[in-house]
C-alpha positions as a Markdown table, in Angstrom:
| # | Residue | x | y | z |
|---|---|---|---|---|
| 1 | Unk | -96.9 | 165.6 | 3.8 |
| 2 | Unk | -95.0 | 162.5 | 5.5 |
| 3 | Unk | -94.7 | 162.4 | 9.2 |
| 4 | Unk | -95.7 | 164.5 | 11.5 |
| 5 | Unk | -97.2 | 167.5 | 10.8 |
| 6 | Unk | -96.1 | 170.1 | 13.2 |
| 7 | Unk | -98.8 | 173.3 | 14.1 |
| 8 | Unk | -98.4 | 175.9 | 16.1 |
| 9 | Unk | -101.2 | 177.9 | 17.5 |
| 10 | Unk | -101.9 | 181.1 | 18.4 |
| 11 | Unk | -104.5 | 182.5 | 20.9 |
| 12 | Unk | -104.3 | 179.3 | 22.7 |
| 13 | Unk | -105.8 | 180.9 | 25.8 |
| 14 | Unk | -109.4 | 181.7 | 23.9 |
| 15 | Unk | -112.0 | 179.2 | 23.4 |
| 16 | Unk | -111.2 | 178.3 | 19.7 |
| 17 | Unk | -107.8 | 177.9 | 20.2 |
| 18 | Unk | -108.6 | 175.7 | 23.7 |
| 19 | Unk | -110.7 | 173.5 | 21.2 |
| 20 | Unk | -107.8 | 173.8 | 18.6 |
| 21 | Unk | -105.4 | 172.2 | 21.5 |
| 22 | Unk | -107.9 | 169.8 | 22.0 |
| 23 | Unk | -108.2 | 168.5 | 18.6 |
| 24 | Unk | -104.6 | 168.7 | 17.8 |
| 25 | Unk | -104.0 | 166.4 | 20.9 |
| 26 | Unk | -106.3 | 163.6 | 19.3 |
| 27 | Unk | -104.9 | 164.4 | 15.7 |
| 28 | Unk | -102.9 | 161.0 | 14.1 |
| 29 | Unk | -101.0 | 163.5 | 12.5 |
| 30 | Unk | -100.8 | 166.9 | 13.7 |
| 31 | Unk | -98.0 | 167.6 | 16.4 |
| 32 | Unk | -98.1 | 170.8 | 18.6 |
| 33 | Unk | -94.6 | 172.8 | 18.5 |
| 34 | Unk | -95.5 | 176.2 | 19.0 |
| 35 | Unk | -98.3 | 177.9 | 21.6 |
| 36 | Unk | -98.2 | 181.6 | 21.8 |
| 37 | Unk | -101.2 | 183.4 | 24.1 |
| 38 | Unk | -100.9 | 186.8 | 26.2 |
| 39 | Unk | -102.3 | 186.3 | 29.4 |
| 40 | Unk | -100.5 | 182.4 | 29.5 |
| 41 | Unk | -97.2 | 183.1 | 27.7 |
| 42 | Unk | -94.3 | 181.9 | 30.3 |
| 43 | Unk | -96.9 | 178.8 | 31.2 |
| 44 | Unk | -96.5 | 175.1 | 30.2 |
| 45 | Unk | -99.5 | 173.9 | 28.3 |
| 46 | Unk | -99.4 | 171.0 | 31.3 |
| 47 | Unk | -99.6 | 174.2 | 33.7 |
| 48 | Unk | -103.0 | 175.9 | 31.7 |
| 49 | Unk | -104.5 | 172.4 | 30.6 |
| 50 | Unk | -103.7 | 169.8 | 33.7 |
| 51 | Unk | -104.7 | 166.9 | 31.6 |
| 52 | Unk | -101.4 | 167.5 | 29.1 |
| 53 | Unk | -99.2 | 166.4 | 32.2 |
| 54 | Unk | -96.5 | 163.7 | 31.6 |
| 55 | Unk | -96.9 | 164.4 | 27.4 |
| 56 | Unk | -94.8 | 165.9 | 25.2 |
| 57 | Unk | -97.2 | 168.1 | 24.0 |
| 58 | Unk | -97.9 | 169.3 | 27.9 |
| 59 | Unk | -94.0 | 170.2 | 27.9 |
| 60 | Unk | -94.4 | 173.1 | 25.4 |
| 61 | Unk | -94.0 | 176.7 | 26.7 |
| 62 | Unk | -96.2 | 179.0 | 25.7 |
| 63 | Unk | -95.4 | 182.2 | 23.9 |
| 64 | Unk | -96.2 | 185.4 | 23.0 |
| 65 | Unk | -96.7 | 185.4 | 19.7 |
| 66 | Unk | -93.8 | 186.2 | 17.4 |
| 67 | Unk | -94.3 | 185.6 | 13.8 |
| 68 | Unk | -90.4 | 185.5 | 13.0 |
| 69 | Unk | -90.4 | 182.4 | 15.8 |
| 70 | Unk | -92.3 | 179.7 | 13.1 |
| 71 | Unk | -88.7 | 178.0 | 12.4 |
| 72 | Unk | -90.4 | 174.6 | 13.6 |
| 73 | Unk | -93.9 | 175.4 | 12.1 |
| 74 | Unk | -95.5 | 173.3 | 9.1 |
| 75 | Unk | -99.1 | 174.8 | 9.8 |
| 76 | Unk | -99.9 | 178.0 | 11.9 |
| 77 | Unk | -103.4 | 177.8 | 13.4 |
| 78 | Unk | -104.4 | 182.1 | 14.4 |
| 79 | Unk | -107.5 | 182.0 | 16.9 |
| 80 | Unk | -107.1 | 185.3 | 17.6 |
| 81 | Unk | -109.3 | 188.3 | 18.1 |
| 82 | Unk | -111.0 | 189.9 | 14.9 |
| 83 | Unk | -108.2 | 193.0 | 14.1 |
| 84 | Unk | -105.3 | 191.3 | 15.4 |
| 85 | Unk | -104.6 | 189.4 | 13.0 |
| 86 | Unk | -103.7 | 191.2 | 9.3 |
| 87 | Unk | -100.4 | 192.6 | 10.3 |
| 88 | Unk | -98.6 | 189.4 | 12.2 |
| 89 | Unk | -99.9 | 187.0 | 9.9 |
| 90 | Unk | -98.2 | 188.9 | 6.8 |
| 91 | Unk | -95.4 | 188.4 | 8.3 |
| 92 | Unk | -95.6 | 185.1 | 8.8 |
| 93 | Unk | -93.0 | 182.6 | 6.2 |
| 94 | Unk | -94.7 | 181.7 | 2.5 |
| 95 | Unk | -93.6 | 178.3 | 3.6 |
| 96 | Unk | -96.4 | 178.0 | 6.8 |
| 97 | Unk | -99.6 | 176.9 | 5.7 |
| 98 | Unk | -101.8 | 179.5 | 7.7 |
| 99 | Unk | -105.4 | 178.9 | 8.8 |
| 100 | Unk | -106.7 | 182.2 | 10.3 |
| 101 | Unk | -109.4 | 181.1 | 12.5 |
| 102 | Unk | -110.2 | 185.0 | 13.4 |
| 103 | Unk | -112.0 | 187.4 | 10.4 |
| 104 | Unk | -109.3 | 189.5 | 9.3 |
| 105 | Unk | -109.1 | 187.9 | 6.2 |
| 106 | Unk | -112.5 | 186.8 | 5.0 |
| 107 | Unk | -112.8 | 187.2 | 0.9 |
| 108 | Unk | -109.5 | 189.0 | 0.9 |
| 109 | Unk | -107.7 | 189.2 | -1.9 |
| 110 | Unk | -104.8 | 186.0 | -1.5 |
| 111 | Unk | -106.9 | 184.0 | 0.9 |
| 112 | Unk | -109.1 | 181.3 | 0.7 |
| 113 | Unk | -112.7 | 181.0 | 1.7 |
| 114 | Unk | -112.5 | 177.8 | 4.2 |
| 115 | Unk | -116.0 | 176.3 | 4.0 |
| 116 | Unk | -115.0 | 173.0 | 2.0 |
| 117 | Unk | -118.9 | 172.0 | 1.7 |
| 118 | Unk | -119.8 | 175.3 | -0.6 |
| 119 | Unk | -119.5 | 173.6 | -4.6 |
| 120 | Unk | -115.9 | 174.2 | -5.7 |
| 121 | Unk | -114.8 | 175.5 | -2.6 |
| 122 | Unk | -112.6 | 172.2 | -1.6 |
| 123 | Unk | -110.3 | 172.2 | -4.7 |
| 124 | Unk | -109.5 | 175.2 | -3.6 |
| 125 | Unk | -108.9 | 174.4 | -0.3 |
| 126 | Unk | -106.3 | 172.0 | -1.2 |
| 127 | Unk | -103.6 | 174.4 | -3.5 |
| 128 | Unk | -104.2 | 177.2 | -0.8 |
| 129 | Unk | -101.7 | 178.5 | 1.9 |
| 130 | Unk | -103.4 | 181.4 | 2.9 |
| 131 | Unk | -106.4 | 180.1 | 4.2 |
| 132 | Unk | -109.7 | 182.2 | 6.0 |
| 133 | Unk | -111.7 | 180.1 | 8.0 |
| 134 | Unk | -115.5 | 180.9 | 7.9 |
| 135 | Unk | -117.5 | 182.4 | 10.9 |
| 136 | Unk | -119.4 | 180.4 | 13.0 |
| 137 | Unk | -123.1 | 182.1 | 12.3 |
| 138 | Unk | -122.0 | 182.0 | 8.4 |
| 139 | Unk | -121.1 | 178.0 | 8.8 |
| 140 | Unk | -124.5 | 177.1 | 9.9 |
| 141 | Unk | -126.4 | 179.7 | 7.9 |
| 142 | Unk | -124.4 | 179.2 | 4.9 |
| 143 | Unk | -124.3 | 175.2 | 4.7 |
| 144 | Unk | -128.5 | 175.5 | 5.6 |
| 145 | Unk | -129.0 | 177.9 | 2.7 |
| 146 | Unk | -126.4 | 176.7 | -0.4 |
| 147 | Unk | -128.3 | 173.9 | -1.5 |
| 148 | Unk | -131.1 | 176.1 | -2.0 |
| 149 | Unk | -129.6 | 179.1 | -3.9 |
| 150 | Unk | -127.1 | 176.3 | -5.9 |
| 151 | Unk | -130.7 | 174.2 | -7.3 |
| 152 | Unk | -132.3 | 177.7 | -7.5 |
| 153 | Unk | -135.1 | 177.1 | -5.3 |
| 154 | Unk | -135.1 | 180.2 | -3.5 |
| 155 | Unk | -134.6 | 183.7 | -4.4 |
| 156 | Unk | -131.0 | 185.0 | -3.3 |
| 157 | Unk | -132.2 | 188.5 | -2.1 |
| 158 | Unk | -134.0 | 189.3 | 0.7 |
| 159 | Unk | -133.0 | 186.5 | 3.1 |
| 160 | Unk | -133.9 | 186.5 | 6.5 |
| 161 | Unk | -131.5 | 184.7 | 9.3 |
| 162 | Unk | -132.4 | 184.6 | 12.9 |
| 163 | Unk | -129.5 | 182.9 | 14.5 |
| 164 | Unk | -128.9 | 181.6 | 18.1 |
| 165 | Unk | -125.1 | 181.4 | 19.6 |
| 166 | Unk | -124.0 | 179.8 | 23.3 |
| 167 | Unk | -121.8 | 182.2 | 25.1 |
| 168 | Unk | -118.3 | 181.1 | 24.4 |
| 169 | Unk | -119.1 | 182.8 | 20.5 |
| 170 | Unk | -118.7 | 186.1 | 22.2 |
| 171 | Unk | -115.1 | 185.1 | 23.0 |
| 172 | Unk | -113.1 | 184.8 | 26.4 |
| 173 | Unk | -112.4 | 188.2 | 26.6 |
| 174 | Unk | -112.8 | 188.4 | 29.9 |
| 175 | Unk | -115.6 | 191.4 | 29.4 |
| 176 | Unk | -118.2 | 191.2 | 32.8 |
| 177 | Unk | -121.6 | 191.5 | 30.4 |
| 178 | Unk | -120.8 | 187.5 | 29.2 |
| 179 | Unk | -120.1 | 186.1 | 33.0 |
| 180 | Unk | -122.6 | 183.5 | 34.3 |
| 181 | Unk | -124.5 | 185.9 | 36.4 |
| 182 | Unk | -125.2 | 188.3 | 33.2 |
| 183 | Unk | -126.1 | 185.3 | 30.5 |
| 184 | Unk | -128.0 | 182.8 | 32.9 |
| 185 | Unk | -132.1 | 183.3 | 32.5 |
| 186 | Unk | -131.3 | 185.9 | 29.3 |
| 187 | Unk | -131.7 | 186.1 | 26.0 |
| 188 | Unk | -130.9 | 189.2 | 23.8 |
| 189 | Unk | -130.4 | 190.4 | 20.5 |
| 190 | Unk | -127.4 | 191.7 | 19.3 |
| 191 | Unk | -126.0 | 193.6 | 16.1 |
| 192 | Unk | -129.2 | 195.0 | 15.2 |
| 193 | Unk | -128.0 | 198.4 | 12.9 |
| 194 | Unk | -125.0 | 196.4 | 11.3 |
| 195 | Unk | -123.0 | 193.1 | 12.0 |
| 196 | Unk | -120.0 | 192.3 | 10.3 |
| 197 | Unk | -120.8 | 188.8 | 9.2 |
| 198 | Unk | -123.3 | 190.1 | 6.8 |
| 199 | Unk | -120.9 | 191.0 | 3.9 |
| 200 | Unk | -118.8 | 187.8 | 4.4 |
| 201 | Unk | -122.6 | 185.7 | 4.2 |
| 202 | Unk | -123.6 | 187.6 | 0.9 |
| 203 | Unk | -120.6 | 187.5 | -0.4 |
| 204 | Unk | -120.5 | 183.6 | -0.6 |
| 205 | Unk | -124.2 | 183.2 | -1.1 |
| 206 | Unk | -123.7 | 185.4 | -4.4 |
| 207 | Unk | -121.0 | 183.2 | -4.9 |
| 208 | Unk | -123.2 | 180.0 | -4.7 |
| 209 | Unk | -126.2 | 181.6 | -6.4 |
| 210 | Unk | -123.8 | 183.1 | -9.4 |
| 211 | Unk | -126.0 | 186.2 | -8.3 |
| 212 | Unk | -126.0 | 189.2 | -6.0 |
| 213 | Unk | -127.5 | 188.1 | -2.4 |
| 214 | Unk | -129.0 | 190.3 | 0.4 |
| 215 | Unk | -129.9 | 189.4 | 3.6 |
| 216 | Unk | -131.0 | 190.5 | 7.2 |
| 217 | Unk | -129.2 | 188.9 | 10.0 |
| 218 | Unk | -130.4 | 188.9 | 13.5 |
| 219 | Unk | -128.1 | 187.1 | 16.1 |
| 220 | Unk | -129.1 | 186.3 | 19.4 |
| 221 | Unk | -126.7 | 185.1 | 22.7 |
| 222 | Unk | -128.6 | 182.4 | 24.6 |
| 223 | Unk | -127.4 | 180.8 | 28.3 |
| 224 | Unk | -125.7 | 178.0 | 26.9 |
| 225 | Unk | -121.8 | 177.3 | 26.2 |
| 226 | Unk | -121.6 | 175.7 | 23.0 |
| 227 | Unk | -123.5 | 176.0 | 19.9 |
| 228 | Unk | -125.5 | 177.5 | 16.8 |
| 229 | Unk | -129.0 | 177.0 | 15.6 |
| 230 | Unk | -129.7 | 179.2 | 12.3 |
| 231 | Unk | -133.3 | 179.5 | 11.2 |
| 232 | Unk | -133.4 | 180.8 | 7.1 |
| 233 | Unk | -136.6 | 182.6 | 5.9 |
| 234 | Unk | -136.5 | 183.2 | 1.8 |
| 235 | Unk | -138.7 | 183.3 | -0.7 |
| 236 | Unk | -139.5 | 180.1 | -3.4 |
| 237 | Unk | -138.9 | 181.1 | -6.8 |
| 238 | Unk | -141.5 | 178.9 | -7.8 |
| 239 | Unk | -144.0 | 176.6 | -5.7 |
| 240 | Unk | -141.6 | 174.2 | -4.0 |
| 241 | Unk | -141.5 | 171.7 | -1.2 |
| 242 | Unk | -139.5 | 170.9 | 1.6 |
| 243 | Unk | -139.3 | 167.2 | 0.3 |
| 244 | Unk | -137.1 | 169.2 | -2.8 |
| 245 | Unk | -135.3 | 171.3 | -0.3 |
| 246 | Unk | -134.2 | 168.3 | 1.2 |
| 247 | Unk | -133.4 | 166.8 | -1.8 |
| 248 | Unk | -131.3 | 169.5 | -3.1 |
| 249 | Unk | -129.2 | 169.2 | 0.0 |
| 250 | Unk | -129.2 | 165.8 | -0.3 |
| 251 | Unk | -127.5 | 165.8 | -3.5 |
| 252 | Unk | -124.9 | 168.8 | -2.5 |
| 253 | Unk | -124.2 | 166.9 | 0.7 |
| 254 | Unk | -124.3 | 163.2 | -0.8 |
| 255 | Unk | -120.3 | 162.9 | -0.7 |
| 256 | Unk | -120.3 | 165.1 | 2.5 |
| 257 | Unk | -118.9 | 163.6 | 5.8 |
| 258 | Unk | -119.8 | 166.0 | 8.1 |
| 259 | Unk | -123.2 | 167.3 | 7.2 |
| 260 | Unk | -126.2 | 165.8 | 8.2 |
| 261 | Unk | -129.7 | 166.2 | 6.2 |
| 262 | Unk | -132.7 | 165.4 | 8.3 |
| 263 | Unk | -135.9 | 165.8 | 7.6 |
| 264 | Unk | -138.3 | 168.2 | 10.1 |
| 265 | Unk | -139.4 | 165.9 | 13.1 |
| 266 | Unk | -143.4 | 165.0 | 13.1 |
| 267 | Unk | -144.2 | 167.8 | 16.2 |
| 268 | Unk | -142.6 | 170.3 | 13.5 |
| 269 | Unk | -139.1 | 170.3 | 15.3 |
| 270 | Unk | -135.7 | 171.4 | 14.1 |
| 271 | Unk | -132.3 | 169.7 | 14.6 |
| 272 | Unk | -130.6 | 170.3 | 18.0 |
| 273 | Unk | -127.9 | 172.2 | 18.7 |
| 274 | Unk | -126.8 | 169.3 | 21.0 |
| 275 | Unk | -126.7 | 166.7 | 18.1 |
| 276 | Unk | -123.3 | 168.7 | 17.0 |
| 277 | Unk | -121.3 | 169.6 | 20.8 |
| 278 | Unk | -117.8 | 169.0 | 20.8 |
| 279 | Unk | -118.4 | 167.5 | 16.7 |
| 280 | Unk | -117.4 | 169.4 | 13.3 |
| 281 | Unk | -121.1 | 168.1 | 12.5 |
| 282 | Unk | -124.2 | 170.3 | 10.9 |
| 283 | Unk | -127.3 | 169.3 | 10.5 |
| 284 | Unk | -129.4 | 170.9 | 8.4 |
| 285 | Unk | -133.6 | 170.6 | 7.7 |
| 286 | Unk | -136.0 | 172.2 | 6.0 |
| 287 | Unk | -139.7 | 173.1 | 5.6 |
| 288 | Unk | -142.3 | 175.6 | 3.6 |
| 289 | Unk | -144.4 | 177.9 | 5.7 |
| 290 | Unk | -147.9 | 177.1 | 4.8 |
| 291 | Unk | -149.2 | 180.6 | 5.7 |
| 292 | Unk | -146.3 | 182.2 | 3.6 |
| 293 | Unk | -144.9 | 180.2 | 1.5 |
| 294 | Unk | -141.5 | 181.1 | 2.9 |
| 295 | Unk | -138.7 | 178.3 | 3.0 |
| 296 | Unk | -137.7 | 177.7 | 6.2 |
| 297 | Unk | -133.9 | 176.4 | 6.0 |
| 298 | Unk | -132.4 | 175.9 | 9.9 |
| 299 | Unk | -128.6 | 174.8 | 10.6 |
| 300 | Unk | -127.7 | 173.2 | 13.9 |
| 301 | Unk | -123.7 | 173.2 | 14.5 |
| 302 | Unk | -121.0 | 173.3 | 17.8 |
| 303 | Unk | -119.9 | 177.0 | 16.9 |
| 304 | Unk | -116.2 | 176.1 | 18.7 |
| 305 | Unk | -116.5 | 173.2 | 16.1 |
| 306 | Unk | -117.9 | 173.3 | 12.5 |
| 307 | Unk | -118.1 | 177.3 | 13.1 |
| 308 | Unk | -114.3 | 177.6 | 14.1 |
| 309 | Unk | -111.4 | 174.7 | 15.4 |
| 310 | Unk | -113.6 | 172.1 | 13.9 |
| 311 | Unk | -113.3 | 173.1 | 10.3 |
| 312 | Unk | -109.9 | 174.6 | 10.9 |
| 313 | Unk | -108.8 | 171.2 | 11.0 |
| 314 | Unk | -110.7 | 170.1 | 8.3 |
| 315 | Unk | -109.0 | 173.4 | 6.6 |
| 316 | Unk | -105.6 | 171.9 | 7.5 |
| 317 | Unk | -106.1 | 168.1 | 6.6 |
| 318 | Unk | -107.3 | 169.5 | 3.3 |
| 319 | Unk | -104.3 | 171.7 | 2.9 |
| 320 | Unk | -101.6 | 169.1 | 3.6 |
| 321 | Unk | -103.0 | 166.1 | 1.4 |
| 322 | Unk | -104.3 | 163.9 | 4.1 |
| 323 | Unk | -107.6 | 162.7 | 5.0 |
| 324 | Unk | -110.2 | 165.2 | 6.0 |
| 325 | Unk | -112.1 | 163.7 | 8.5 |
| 326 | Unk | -108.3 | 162.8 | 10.4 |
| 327 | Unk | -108.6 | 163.6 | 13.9 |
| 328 | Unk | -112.6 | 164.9 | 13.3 |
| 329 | Unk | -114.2 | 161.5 | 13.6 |
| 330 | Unk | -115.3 | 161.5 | 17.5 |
| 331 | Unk | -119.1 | 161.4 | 18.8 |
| 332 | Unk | -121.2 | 164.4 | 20.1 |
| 333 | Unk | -121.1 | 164.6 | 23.4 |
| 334 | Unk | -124.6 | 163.5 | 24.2 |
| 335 | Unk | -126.2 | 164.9 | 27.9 |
């Protein structure tokens, strides 16, 4: 597409469509012309987001979302809640490129998976219009186990995921249980009986494997704002080493701008969460149990970033034929 590319986004008020605005205002080529949001509509962006003031983009009103009102609209970014989403977006113009950064539409029939690292997935990308972005705890557990399953070093049933999410992957919401007072000095478990990112990660591990895949997935909300660490159990179906579970990710990943392949620090450490704040970076590592034998895959990512607005871009750039790192190439911010 020549020119600007002009993207409107909806949910602008929640965190992933914050970090969407925030990203779209570094973008060389994306251009904001629509903002819809409930609690904000009526506002200037300059009004909700103080540091807009004095641009263009700060001079856009913000909406409540009307799929018919897209007139000006090359690419539709929808960060809204899971459930909200199916019935506007199908009403939304053939001609918008949508990127649905909610999970309406996750291995739906007429969208696209978005996670461009998974082996075929980017060609994909490209020719679609309809376009599902992945989840944040399937992003990190996902790009940690697909090396694994695609070299067929591990068996694709029976996978174990223990995953780790700051606060803002519960969503702005407003509910009183994810205030400061409630998180700070807490850690639970959440989703124990049933979680609904479980079919979405079988479905593209079987994908990856070219088998069926099971697995058990334990998520956890820790006191921080930002970011996902996923820790993989599964079984070797053969005797195998971390040195060749980091070489299988090394040669899925080789082309790869945004994954990272590190080996296990010396004291037996993982990657950090950190590393990836306020990047659409993942770093993944890997080790073998020595007591088990159980390959231990772990995937460190910013879930506002790799695990939503950060590969929604990468989505988008994909999409309209122009560079996929564009407006994705900052540093982490480093504490």
């Amino acid at each position: 597409m020549a020119g600007d590319i002009r993207v409107g986004i909806a949910g602008i008020s929640g965190y992933g469509g914050t970090e969407l605005l925030r990203l779209c205002g570094a973008h060389p080529r994306f251009r904001v012309a629509y903002a819809a949001g409930d609690s904000s509509a009526g506002q200037k962006l300059a009004q909700r987001f103080p540091a807009l003031a004095g641009s263009a983009t700060g001079e856009v009103v913000i909406e409540a979302f009307d799929p018919a009102a897209l007139a000006n609209v090359d690419v539709l970014f929808a960060s809204l809640p899971t459930g909200k989403s199916r019935e506007p977006l199908a009403r939304v113009d053939a001609r918008v490129r949508v990127v649905d950064v909610g999970g309406d539409h996750r291995f739906v029939d007429g969208w696209t998976y978005g996670l461009s690292e998974l082996p075929g997935q980017r060609a994909k990308i490209r020719g679609a219009t309809r376009l599902a972005n992945p989840g944040c705890y399937p992003a990190a557990s996902l790009l940690a186990l697909a090396p694994l399953l695609h070299a067929g070093l591990v068996e694709s049933q029976g996978i174990v995921i223990d995953a780790k999410s700051g606060v803002t992957g519960a969503g702005r919401g407003g509910a009183s249980d994810f205030g400061y007072a409630e998180t700070n000095e807490d850690v639970f478990a959440y989703g124990l009986h049933a979680h609904a990112h479980v079919p979405e990660i079988e479905s593209a591990l079987a994908q990856v494997a070219g088998r069926a895949a099971t697995v058990a997935f334990t998520p956890h909300l820790v006191p921080m704002s930002r970011g996902i660490l996923a820790t993989c159990y599964a079984r070797p179906r053969a005797a195998v080493t971390a040195a060749q579970c980091s070489e299988a990710a090394r040669a899925l990943y080789a082309s790869e701008p945004f994954v990272k392949v590190r080996e296990v620090e010396k004291d037996g450490r993982s990657p950090h969460t950190g590393w990836a704040t306020a990047t659409n970076l993942c770093f993944v590592s890997y080790a073998v149990n020595a007591r088990t034998g159980l390959v231990v895959a772990t995937g460190a990512i910013d879930n506002l970033g790799k695990g939503a607005a950060g590969q929604a871009i990468q989505n988008a750039n994909l999409m309209c034929g122009i560079p996929e790192v564009s407006g994705l190439e900052g540093l982490p911010v480093w504490p």
